[in-house]
ZABANU-782838 format. One record per residue: residue number from 1; residue in one letter; x, y, z of N, C-alpha, C in turn. Coordinates in nm, 2 decimals. Each point is the difference from the previous one (the first is absolute). Example, Ala and Ser with C-alpha at 12.3 -4.5 7.8 and 13.67 -1.06 7.14 Angstrom:
// ZABANU-782838
+------+------+--------+--------+--------+--------+--------+--------+--------+--------+--------+
: resi : resn :    n_X :    n_Y :    n_Z :   ca_X :   ca_Y :   ca_Z :    c_X :    c_Y :    c_Z :
+------+------+--------+--------+--------+--------+--------+--------+--------+--------+--------+
:    1 :    a :   1.32 :  -0.57 :   0.78 :  -0.09 :   0.12 :   0.00 :   0.09 :   0.12 :   0.00 :
:    2 :    s :  -0.04 :   0.11 :  -0.07 :   0.09 :   0.11 :   0.00 :  -0.08 :   0.11 :   0.08 :
+------+------+--------+--------+--------+--------+--------+--------+--------+--------+--------+
// end
This chain:
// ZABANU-782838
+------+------+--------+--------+--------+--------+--------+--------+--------+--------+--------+
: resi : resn :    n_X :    n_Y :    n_Z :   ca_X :   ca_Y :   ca_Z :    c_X :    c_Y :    c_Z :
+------+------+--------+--------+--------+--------+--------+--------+--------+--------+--------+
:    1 :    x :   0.08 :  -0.12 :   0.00 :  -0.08 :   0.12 :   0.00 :   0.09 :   0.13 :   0.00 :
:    2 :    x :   0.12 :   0.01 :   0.10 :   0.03 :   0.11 :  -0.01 :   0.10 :   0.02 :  -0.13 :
:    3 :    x :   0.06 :  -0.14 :  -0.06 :   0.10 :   0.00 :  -0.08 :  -0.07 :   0.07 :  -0.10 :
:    4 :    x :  -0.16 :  -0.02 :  -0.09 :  -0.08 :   0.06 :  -0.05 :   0.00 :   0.17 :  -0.02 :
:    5 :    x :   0.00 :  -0.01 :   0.11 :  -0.02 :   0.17 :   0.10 :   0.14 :   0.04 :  -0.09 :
:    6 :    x :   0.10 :  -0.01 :   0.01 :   0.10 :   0.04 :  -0.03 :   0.04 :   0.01 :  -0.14 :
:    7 :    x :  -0.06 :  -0.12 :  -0.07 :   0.03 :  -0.02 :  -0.09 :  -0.15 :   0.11 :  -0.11 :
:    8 :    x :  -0.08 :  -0.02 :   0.05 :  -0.09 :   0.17 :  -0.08 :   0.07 :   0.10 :   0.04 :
:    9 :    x :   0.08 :   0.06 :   0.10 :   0.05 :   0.13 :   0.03 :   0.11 :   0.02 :  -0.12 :
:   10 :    x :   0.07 :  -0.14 :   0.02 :   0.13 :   0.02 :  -0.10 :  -0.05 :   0.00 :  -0.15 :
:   11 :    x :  -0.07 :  -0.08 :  -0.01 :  -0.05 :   0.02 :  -0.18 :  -0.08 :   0.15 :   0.03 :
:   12 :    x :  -0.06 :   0.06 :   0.07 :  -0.04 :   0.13 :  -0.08 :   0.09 :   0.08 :   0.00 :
:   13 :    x :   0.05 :   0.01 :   0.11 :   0.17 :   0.07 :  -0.01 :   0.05 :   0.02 :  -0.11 :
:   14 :    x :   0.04 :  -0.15 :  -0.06 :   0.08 :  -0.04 :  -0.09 :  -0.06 :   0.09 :  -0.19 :
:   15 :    x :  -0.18 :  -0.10 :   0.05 :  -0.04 :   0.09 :  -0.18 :  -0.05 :   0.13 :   0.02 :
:   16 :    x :   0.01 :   0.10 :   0.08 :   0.00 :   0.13 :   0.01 :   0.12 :   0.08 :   0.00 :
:   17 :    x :   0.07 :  -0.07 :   0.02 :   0.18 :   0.04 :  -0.03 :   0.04 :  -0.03 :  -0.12 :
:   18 :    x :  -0.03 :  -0.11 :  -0.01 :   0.03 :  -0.08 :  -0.16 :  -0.09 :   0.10 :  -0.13 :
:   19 :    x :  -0.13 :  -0.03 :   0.03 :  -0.08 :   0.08 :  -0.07 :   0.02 :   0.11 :  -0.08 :
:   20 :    x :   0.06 :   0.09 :   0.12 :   0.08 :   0.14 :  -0.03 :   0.15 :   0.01 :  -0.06 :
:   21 :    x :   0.07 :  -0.08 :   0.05 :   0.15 :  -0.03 :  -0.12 :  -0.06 :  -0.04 :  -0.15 :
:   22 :    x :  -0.11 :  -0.10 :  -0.03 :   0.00 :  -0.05 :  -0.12 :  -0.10 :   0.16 :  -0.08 :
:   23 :    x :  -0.08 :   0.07 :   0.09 :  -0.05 :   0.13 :  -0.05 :   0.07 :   0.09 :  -0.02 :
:   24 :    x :   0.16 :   0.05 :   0.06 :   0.09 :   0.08 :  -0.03 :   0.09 :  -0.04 :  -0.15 :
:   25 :    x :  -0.02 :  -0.13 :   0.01 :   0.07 :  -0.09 :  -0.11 :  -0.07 :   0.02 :  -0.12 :
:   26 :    x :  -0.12 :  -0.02 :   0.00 :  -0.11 :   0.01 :  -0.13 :   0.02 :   0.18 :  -0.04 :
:   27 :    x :  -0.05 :   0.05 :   0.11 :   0.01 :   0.16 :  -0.04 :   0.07 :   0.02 :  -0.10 :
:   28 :    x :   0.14 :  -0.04 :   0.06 :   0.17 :   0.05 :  -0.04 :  -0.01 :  -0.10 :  -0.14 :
:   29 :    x :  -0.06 :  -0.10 :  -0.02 :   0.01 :  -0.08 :  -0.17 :  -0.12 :   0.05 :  -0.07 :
:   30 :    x :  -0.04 :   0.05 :   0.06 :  -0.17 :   0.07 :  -0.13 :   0.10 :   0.13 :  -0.04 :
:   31 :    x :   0.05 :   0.09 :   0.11 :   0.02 :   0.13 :   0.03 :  -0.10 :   0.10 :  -0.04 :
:   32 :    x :  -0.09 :  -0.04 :   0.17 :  -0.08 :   0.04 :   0.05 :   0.00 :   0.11 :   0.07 :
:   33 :    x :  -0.03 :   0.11 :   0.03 :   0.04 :   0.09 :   0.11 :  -0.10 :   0.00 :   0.11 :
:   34 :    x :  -0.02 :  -0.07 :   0.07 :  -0.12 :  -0.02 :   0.09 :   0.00 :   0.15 :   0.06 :
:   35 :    x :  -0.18 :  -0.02 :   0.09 :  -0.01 :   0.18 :   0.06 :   0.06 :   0.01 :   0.13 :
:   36 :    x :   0.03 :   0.10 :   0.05 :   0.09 :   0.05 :   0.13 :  -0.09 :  -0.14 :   0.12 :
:   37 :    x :  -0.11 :  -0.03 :   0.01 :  -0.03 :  -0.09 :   0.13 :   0.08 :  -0.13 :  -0.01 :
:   38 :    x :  -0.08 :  -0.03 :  -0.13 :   0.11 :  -0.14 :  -0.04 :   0.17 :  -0.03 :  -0.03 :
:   39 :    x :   0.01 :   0.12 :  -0.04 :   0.15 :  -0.03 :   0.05 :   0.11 :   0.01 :   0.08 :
:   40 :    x :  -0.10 :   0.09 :   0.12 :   0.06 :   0.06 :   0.13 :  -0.01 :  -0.13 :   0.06 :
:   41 :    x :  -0.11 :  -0.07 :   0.00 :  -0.04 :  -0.17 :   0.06 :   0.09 :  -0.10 :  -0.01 :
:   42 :    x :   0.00 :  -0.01 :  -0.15 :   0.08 :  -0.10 :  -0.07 :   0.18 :   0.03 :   0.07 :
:   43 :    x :   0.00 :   0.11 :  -0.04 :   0.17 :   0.03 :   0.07 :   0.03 :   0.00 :   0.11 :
:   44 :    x :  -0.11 :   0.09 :   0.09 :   0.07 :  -0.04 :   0.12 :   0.03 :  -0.13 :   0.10 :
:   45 :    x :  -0.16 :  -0.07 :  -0.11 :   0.02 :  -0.18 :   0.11 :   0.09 :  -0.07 :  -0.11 :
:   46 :    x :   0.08 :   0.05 :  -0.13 :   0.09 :  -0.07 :  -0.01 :   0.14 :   0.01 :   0.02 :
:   47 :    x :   0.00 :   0.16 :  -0.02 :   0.16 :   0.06 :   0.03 :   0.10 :  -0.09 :   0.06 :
:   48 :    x :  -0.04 :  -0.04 :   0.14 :   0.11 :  -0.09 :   0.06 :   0.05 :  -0.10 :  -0.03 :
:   49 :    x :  -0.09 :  -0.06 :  -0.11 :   0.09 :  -0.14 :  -0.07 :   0.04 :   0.05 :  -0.12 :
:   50 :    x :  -0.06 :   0.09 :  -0.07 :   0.02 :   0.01 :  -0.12 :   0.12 :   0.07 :  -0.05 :
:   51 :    x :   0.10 :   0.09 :   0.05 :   0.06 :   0.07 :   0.06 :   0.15 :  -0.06 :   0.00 :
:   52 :    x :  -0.02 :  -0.12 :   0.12 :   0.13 :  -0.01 :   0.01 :   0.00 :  -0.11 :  -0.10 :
:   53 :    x :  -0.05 :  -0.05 :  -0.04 :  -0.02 :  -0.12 :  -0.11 :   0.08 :   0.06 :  -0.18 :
:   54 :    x :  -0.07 :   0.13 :   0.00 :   0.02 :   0.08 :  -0.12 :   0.16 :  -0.04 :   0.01 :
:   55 :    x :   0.08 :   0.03 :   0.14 :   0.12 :   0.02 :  -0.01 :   0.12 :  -0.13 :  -0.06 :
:   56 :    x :  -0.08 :  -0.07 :  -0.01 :   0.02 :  -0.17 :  -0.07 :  -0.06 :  -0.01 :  -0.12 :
:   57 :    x :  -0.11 :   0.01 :   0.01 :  -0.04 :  -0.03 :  -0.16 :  -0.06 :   0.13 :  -0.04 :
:   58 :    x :   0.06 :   0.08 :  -0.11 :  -0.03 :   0.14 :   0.01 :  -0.12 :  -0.05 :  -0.17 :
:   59 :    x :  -0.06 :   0.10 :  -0.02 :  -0.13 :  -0.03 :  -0.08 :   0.05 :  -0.03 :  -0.13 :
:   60 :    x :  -0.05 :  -0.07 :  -0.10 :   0.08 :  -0.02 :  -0.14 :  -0.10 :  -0.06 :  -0.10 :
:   61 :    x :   0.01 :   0.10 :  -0.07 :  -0.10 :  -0.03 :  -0.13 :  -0.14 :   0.05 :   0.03 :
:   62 :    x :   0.01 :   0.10 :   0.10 :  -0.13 :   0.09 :   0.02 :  -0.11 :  -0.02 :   0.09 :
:   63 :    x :   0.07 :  -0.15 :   0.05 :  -0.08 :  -0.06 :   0.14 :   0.07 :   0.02 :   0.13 :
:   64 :    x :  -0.09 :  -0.03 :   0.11 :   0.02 :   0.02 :   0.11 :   0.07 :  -0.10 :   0.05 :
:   65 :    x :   0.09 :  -0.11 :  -0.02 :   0.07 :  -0.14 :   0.03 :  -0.02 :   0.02 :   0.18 :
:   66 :    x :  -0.02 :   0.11 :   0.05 :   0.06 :  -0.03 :   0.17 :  -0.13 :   0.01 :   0.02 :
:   67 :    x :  -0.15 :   0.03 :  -0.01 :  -0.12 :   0.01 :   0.04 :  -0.06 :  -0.16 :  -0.01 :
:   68 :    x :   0.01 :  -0.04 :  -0.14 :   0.01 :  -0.16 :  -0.01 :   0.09 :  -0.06 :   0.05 :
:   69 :    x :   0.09 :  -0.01 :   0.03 :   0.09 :  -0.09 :   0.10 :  -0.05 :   0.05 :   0.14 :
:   70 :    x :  -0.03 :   0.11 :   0.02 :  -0.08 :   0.02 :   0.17 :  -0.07 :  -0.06 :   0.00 :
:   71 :    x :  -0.13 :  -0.03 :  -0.10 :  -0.14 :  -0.11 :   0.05 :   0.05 :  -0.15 :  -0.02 :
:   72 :    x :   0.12 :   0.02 :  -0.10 :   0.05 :  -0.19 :   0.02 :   0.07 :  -0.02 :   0.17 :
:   73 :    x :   0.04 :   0.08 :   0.01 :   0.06 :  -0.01 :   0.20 :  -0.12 :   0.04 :   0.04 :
:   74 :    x :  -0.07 :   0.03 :   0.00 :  -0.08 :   0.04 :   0.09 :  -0.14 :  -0.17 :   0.03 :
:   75 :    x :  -0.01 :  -0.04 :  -0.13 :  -0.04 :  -0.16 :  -0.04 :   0.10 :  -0.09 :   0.11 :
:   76 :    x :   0.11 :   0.01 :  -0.08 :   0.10 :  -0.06 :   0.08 :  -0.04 :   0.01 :   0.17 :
:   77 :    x :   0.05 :   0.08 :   0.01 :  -0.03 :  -0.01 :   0.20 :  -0.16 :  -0.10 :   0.02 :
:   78 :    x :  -0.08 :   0.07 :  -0.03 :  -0.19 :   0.00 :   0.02 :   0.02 :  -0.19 :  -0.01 :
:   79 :    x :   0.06 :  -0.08 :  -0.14 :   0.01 :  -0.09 :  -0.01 :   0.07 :  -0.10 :   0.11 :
:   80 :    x :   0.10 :   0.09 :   0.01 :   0.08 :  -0.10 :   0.12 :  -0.06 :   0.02 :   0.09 :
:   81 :    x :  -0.05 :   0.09 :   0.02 :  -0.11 :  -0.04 :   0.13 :  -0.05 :  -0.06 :   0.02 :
:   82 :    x :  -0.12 :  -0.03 :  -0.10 :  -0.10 :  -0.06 :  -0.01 :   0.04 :  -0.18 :   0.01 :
:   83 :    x :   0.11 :   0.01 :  -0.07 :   0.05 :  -0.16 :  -0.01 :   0.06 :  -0.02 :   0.08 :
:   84 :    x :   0.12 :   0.05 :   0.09 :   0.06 :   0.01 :   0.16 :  -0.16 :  -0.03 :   0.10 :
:   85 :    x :  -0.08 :   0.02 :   0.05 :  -0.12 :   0.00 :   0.02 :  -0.04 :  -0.14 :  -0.03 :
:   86 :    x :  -0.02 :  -0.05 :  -0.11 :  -0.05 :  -0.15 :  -0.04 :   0.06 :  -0.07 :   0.05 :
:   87 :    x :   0.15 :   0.02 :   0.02 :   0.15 :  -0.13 :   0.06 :   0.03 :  -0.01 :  -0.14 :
:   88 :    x :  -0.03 :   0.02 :  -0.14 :   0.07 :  -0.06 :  -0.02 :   0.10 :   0.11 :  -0.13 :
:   89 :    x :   0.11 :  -0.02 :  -0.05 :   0.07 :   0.11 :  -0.04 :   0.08 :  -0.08 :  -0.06 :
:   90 :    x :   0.03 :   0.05 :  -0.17 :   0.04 :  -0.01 :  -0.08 :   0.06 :   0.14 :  -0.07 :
:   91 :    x :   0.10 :   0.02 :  -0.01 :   0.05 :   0.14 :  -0.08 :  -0.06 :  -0.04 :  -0.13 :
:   92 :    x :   0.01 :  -0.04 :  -0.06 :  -0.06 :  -0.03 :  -0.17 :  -0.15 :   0.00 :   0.02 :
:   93 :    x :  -0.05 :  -0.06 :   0.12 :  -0.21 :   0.04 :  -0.04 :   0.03 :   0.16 :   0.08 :
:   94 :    x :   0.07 :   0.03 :   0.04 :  -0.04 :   0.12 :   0.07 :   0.04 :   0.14 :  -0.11 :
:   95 :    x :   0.07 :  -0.03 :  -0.07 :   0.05 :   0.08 :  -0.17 :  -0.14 :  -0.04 :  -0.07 :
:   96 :    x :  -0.01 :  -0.15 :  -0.02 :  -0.10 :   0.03 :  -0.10 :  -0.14 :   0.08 :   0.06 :
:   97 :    x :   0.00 :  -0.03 :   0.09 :  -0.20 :   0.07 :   0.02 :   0.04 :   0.13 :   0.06 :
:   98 :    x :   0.12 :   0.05 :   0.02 :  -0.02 :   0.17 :  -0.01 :   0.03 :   0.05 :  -0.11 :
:   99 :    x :   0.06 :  -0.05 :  -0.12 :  -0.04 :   0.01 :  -0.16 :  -0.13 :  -0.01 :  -0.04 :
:  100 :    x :  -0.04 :  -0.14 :   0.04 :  -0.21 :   0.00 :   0.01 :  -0.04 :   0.12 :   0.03 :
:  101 :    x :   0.00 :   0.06 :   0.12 :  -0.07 :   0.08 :   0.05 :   0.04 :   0.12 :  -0.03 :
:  102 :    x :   0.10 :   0.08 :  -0.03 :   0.04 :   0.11 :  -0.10 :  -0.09 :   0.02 :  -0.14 :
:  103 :    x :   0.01 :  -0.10 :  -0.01 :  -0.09 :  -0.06 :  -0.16 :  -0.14 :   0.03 :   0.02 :
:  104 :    x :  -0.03 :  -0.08 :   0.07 :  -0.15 :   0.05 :   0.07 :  -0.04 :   0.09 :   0.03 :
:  105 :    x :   0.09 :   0.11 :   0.09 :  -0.04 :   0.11 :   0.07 :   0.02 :   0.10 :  -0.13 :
:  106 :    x :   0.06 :  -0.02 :  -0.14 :  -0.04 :   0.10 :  -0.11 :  -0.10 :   0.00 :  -0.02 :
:  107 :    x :  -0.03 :  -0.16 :  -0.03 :  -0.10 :  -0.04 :  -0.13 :  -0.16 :   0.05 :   0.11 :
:  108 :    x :  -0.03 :   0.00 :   0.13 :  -0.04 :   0.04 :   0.05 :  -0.04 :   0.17 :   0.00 :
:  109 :    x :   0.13 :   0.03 :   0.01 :  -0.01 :   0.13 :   0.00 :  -0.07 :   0.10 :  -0.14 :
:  110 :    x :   0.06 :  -0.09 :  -0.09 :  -0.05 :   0.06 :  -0.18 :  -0.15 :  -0.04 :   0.04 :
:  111 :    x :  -0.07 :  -0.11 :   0.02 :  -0.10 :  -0.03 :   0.00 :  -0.08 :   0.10 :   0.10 :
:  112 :    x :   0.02 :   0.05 :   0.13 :  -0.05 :   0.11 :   0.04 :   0.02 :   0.15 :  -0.07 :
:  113 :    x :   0.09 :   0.01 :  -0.07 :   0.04 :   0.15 :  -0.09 :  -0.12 :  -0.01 :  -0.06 :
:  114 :    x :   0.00 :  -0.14 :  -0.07 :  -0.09 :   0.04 :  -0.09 :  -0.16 :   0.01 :   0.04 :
:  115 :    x :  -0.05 :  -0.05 :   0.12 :  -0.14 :  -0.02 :   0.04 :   0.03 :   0.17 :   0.05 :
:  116 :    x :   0.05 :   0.08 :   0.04 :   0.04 :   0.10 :   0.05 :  -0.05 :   0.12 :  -0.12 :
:  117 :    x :   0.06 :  -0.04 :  -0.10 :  -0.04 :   0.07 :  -0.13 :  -0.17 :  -0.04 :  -0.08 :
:  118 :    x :  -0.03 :  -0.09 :   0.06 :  -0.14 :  -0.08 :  -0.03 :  -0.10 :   0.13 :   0.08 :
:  119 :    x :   0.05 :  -0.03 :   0.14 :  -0.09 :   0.05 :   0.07 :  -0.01 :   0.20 :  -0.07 :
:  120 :    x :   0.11 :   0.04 :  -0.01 :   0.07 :   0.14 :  -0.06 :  -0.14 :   0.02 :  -0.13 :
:  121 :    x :   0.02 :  -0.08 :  -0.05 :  -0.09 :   0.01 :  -0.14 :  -0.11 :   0.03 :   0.05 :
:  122 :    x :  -0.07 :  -0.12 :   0.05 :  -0.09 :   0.02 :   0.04 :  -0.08 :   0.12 :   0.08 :
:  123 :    x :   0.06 :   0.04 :   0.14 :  -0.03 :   0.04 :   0.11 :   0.05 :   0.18 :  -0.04 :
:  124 :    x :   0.11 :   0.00 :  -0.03 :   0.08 :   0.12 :  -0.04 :   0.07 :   0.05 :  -0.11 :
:  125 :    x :   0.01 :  -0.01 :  -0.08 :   0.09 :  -0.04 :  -0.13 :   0.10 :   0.15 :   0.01 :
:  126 :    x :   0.00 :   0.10 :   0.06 :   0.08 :   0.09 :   0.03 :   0.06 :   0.05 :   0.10 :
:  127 :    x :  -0.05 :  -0.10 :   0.13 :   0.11 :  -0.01 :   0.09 :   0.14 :   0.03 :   0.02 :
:  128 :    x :   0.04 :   0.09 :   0.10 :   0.12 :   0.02 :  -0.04 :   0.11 :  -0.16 :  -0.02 :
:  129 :    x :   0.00 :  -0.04 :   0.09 :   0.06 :  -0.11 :  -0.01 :  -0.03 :  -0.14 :  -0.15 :
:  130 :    x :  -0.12 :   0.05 :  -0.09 :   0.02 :  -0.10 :  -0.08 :   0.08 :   0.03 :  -0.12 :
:  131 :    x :   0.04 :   0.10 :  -0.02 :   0.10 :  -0.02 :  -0.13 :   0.13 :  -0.03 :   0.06 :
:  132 :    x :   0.04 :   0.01 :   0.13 :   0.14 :  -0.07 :   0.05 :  -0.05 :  -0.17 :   0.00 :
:  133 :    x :  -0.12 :  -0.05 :   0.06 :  -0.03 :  -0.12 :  -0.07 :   0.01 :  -0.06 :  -0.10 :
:  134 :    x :  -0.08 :   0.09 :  -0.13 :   0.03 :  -0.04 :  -0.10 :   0.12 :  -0.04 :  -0.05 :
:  135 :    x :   0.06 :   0.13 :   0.00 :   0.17 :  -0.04 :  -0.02 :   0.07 :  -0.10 :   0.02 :
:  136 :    x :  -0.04 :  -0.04 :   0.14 :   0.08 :  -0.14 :   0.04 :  -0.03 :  -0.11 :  -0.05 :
:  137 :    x :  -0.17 :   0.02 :  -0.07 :  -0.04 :  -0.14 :  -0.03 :   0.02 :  -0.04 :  -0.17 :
:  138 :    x :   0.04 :   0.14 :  -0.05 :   0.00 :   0.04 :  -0.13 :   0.12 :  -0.12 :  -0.10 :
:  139 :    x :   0.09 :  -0.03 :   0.08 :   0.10 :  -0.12 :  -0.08 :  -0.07 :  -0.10 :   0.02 :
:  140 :    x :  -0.06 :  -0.08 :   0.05 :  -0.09 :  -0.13 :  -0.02 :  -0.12 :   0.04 :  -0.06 :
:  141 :    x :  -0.07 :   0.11 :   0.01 :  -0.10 :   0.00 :  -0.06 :  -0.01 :   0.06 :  -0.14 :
:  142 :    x :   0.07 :   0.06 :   0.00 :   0.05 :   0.05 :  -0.18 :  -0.04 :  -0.16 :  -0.10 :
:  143 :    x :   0.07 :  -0.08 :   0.01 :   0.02 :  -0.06 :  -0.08 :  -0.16 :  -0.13 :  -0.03 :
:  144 :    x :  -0.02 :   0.02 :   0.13 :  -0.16 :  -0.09 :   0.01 :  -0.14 :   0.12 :  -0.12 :
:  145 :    x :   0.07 :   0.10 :   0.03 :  -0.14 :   0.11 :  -0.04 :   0.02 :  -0.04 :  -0.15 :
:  146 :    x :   0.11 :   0.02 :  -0.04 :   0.06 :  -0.03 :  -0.15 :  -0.08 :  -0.17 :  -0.04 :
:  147 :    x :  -0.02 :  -0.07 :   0.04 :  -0.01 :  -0.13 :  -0.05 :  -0.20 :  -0.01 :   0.04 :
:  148 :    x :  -0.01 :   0.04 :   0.14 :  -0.15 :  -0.02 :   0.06 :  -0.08 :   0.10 :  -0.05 :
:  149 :    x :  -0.12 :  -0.02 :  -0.10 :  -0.07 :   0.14 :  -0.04 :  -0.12 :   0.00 :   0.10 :
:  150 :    x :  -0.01 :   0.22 :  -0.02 :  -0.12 :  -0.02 :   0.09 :  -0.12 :   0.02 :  -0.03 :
:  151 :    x :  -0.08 :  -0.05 :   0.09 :  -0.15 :  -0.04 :   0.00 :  -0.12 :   0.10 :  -0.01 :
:  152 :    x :   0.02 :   0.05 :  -0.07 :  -0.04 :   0.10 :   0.03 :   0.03 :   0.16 :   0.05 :
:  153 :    x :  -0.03 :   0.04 :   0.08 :   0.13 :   0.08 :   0.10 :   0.06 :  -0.09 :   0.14 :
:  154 :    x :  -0.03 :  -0.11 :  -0.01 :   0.05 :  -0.09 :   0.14 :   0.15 :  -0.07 :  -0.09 :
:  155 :    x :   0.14 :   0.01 :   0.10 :   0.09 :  -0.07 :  -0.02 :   0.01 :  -0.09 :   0.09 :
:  156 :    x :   0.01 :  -0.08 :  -0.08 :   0.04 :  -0.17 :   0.04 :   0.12 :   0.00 :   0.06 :
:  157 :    x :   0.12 :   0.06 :  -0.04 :   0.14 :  -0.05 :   0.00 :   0.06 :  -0.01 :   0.17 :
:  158 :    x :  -0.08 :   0.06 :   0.09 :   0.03 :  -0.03 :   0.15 :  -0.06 :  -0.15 :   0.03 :
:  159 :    x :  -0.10 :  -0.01 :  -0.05 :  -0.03 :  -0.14 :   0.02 :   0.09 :  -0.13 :  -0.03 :
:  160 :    x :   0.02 :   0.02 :  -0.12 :   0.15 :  -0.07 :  -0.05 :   0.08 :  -0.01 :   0.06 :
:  161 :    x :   0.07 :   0.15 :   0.03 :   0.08 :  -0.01 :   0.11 :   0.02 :  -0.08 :   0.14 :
:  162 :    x :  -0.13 :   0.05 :   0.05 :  -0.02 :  -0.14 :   0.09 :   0.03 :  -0.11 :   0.01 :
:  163 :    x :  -0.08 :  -0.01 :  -0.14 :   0.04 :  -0.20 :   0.00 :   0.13 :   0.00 :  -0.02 :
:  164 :    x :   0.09 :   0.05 :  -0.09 :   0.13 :  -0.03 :   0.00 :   0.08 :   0.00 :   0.09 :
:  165 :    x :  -0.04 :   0.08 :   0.09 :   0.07 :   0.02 :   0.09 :  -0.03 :  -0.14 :   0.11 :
:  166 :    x :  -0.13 :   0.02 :   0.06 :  -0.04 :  -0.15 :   0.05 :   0.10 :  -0.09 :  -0.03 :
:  167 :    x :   0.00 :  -0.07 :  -0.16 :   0.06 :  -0.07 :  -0.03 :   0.16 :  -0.03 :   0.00 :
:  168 :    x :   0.06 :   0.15 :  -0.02 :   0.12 :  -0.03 :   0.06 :   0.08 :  -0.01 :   0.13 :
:  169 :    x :  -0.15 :   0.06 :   0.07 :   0.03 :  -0.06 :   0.17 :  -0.02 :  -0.19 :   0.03 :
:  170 :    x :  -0.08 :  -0.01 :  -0.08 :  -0.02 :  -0.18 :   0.03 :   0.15 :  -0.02 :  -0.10 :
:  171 :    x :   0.05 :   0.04 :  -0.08 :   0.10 :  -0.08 :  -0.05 :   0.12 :   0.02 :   0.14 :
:  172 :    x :   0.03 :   0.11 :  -0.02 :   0.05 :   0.01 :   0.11 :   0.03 :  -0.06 :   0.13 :
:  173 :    x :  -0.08 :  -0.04 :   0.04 :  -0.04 :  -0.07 :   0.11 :   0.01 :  -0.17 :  -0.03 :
:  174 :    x :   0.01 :  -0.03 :  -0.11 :   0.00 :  -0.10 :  -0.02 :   0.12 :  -0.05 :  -0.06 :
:  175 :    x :   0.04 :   0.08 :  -0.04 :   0.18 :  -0.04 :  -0.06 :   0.11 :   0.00 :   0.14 :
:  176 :    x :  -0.08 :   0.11 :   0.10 :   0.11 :  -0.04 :   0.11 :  -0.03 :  -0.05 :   0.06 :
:  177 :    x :  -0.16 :  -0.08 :   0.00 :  -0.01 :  -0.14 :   0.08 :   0.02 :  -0.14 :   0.00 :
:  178 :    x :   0.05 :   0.03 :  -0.19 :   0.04 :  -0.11 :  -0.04 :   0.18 :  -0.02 :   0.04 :
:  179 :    x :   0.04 :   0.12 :   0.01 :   0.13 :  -0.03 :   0.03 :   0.03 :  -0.03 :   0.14 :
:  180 :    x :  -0.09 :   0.04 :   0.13 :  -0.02 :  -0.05 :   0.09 :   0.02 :  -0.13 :   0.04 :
+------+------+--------+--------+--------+--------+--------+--------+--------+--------+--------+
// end
């Protein structure tokens, strides 16, 4: 019961920390300029890893390499926890399922961008915050709008999105369970 207890604190810890390195990361690969709230948020709960990390792997080819290696450590730890906790501990399953879960915690996160911009349409379509949405969602969804035609005035292509994305979370999950 309490090992439980511990183990929800550390995973929301983990994908609210994680969450925000892989969102500084996306920003910095769309080259997004998010608005003063979100990126006063984003920086200041990441600065302290992100920071000294840069000073190792400094950014190249226009990405953020130390924001994504912060959510792969930051998996890292959450994982060993969670498996330190079970008894049982493997360095190689504890690499692969915080690779798993990095993977996840995108493919998650694009999947909420985009229900985020769903609701935006819908509810607000001039929100301040949905054209910095847009933006972010705009390299996966660019290429769906191109191929999915619309219905009318209703686009499909979030829905798509969905599924594909769904689908590359079950692959996902299933290629490192096989290697498990």
């Amino acid at each position: 019961m309490l090992d439980s207890i511990f183990t929800l604190i550390i995973d929301t810890v983990a994908i609210v920390l994680a969450g925000a390195l892989l969102l500084r990361f996306w920003m910095q690969a769309v080259r997004v300029r998010p608005p003063m709230e979100i990126a006063q948020f984003t920086y200041q709960l990441t600065d302290w890893l992100v920071r000294p990390l840069r000073r190792v792997l400094p950014g190249a080819g226009g990405y953020d390499w130390a924001s994504l290696i912060g959510a792969f450590l930051v998996a890292l730890i959450a994982t060993a926890f969670a498996v330190w906790l079970r008894g049982v501990f493997s360095p190689q399953a504890v690499l692969l399922l915080a690779l798993l879960r990095v993977c996840q915690w995108a493919l998650y996160g694009l999947i909420g961008l985009i229900l985020i911009e769903v609701v935006f349409s819908w509810v607000n379509p001039r929100a301040p915050l949905a054209p910095f949405v847009r933006a972010l969602n705009d390299p996966l969804m660019r290429p769906l709008r191109r191929i999915v035609p619309l219905l009318g005035a209703i686009d499909l292509s979030p829905l798509v999105a969905l599924i594909l994305l769904q689908i590359a979370i079950q692959l996902v999950t299933a290629a490192v369970g096989s290697l498990l």
